[in-house]
matplotlib code that plots the C-alpha trace (Angstrom):
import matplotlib.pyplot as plt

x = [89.8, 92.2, 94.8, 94.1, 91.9, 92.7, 96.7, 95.7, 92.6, 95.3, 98.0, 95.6, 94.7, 91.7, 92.0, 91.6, 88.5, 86.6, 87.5, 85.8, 82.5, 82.5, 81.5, 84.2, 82.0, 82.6, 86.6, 86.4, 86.7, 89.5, 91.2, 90.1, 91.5, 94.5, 95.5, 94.8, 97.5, 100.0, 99.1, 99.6, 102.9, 104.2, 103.2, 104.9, 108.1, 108.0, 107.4, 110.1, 112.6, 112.0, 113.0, 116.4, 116.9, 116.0, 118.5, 121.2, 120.8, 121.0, 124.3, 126.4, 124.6, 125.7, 130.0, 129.8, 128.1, 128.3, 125.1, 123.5, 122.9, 122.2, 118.6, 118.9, 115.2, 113.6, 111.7, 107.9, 105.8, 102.4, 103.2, 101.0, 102.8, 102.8, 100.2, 101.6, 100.3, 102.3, 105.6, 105.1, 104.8, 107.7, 109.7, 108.3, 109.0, 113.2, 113.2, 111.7, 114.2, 117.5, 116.5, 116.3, 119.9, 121.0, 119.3, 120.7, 124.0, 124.0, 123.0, 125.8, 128.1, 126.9, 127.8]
y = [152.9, 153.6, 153.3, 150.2, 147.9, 149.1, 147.9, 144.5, 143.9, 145.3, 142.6, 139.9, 140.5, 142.5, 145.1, 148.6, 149.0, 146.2, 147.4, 150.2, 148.6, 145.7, 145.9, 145.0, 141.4, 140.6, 140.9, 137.6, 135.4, 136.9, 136.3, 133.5, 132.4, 133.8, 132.1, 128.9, 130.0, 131.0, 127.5, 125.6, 127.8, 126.9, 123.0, 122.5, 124.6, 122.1, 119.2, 119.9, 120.9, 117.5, 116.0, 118.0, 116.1, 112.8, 113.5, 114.5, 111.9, 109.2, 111.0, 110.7, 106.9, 106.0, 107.7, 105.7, 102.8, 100.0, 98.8, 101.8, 103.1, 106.5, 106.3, 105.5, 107.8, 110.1, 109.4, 109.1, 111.0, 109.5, 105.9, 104.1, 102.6, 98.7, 96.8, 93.8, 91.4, 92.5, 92.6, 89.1, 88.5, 90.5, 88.7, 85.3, 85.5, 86.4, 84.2, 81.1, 82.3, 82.3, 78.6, 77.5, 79.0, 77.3, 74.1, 74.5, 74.9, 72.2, 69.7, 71.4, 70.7, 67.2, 66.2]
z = [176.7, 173.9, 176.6, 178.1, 175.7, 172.1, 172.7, 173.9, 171.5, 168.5, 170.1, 170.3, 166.5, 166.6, 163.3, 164.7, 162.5, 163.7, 167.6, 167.7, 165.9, 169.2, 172.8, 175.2, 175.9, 172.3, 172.7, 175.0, 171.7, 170.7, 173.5, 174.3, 171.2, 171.3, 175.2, 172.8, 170.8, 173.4, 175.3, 172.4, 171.1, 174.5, 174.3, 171.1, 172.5, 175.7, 173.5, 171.1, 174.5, 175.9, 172.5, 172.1, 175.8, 174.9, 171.7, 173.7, 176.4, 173.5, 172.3, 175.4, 176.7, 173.3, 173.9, 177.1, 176.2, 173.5, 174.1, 174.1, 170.1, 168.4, 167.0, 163.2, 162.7, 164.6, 167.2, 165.8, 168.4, 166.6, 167.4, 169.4, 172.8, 172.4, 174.5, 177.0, 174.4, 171.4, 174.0, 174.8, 171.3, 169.6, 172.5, 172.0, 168.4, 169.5, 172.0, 169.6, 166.3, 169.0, 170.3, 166.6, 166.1, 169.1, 168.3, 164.3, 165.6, 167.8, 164.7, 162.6, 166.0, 166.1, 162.7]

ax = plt.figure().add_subplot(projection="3d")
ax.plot(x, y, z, "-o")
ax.set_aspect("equal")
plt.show()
C-alpha cells in the first residue's frame, strides 16, 4: 500500500496524515477532483494555444494583405456571437450611412 497508493494519494494532494486515517473508497474524491484539475489545466493550455494561432495568423494575413488588419484589442473570449438579426442590422445601418454619402455628394456635385 505505501508503495502503490500513498505516492499517488500524496501527488494528488492528500496530506500524509489524513491518508492513513481514510479507506481507499474515500480517496475517489480526491481524485476525482484532481482529473478536474488536470482537464481543466489542459483546456485553458488548448484554449490559450489556439489563441497564440489565431494571433499569428492575423500577423502574417496582415504582411501580406492590406485589407487584412492587426487586431487593435484582444480578442474578448466572453463576447456573445452576433445573432442574424443584429448582422442585418449593423449592415443595414453601413449600407444606409454610405447611400447618404453617395447621395450628399451627388447634391454637392450638382451644384
Amino acid at each position: 500500500m505505501e508503495d502503490t497508493i500513498l505516492p499517488t494519494a500524496l501527488y494528488i494532494g492528500v496530506p500524509y496524515e489524513l491518508f492513513w486515517t481514510l479507506n481507499p473508497h474515500k480517496l475517489e474524491p480526491y481524485y476525482k477532483a484532481e482529473k478536474m484539475r488536470i482537464e481543466a489545466k489542459n483546456n485553458r493550455e488548448n484554449v490559450t494555444s489556439w489563441l497564440i494561432g489565431i494571433y499569428v495568423r492575423d500577423a502574417i494575413a496582415s504582411c501580406f494583405s492590406k485589407s487584412h488588419r492587426y487586431p487593435k484589442k484582444p480578442i474578448d473570449l466572453n463576447e456573445k456571437p452576433k445573432s442574424d438579426a443584429e448582422k442585418f442590422a449593423e449592415w443595414a445601418k453601413k449600407h444606409n450611412e454610405e447611400m447618404r454619402e453617395v447621395r450628399e455628394a451627388r447634391r454637392l456635385k450638382g451644384k
